[in-house]
C-alpha positions in Angstrom: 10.1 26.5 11.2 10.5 29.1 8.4 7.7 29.6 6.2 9.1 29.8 2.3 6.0 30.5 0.7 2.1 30.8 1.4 -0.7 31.8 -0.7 -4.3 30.7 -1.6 -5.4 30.5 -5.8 -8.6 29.7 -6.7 -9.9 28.8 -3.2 -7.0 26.5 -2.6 -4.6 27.2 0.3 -1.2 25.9 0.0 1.8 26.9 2.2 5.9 25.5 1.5 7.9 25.4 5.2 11.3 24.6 5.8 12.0 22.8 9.7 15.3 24.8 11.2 16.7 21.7 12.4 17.0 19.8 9.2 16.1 21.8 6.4 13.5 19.8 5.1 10.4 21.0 3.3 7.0 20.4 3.6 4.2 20.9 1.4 0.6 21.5 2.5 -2.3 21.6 0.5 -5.7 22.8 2.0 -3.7 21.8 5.5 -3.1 18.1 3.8 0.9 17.3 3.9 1.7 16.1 0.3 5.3 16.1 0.3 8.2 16.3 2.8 11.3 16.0 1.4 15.0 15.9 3.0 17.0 19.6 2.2 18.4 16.9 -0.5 15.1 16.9 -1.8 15.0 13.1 -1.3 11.7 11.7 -0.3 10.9 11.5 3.4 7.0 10.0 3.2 6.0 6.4 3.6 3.2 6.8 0.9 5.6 8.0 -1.8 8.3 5.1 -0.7 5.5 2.7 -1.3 4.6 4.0 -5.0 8.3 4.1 -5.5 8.5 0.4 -4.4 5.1 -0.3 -6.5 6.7 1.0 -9.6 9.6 -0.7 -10.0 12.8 0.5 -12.1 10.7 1.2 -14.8 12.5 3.3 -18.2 10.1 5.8 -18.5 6.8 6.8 -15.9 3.9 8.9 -16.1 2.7 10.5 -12.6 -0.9 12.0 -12.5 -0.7 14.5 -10.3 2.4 16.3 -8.9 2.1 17.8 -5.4 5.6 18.6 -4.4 7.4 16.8 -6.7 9.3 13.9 -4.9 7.8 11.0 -6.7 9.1 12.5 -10.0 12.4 13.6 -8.6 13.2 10.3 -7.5 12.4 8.5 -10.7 14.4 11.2 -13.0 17.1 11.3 -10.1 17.4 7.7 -11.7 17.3 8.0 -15.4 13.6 7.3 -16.0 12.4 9.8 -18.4 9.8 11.0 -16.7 5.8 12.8 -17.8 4.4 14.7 -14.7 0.5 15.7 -15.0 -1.2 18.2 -13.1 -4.2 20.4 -14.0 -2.7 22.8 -11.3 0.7 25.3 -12.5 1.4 25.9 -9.5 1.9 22.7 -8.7 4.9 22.6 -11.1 6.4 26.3 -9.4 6.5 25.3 -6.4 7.9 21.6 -7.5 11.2 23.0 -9.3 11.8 26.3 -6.6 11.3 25.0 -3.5 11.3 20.8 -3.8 14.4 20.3 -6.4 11.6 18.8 -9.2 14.5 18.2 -12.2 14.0 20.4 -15.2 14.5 17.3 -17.2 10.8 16.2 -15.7 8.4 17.0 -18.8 5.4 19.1 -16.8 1.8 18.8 -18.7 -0.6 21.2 -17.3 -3.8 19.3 -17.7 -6.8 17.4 -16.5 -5.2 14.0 -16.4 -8.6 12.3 -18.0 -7.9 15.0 -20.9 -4.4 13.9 -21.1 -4.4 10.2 -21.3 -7.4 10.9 -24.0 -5.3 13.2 -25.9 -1.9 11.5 -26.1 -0.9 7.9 -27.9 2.4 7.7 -26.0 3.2 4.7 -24.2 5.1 4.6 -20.5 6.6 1.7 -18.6 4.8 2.5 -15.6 1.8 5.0 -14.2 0.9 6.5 -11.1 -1.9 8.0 -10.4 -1.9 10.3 -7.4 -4.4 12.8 -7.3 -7.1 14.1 -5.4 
């Protein structure tokens, strides 16, 4: 196991690790894994599989919270215009260098309460998947 990236901002530990075997990539967060994706970047976790299958084919999805990135690459993979919000930068860097988050994925640095106060847009579909 090769360790891409580790680091700790504002008492939050995060580390990025890619397996030598398979090149996947795993993302932890305070030790939590929040995202494991194929070298692809295609999802590998059960929990994201079963907000994929939630959702739907929906046009256009809003995702509270980011993590890694999968949920969000998945949808945009498939056309959906996708609206990812996390109150955390970060988040977002190490999304699009290390977990192949789309540029086409519009990134809102925000609290997500904040956001959904602040905006009048409509989306087909929500997520929310924060903590």
């Amino acid at each position: 196991m090769k360790v891409l990236i580790e680091g700790e901002e504002n008492g939050r530990r995060f580390r990025v690790h890619e397996l030598n075997e398979d090149g996947s990539r795993l993302y932890y967060d305070d030790g939590v894994l929040y995202t494991h994706v194929d070298a692809a970047g295609d999802n590998l976790l059960d929990y994201v599989s079963a907000m994929e299958a939630a959702l739907g084919e929906p046009a256009s999805v809003l995702l509270l919270g980011t993590a890694g990135g999968a949920l969000a690459t998945l949808f945009s993979r498939r056309g959906a215009r996708v609206t990812a919000v996390d109150n955390w930068q970060t988040s977002f860097d190490i999304a699009h260098r290390w977990f192949h988050l789309p540029m086409t994925v519009e990134c809102v640095k925000a609290d997500a309460v904040a956001f959904l106060h602040s905006t009048s847009e409509q989306w087909d579909a929500i997520a929310i998947d924060v903590y």
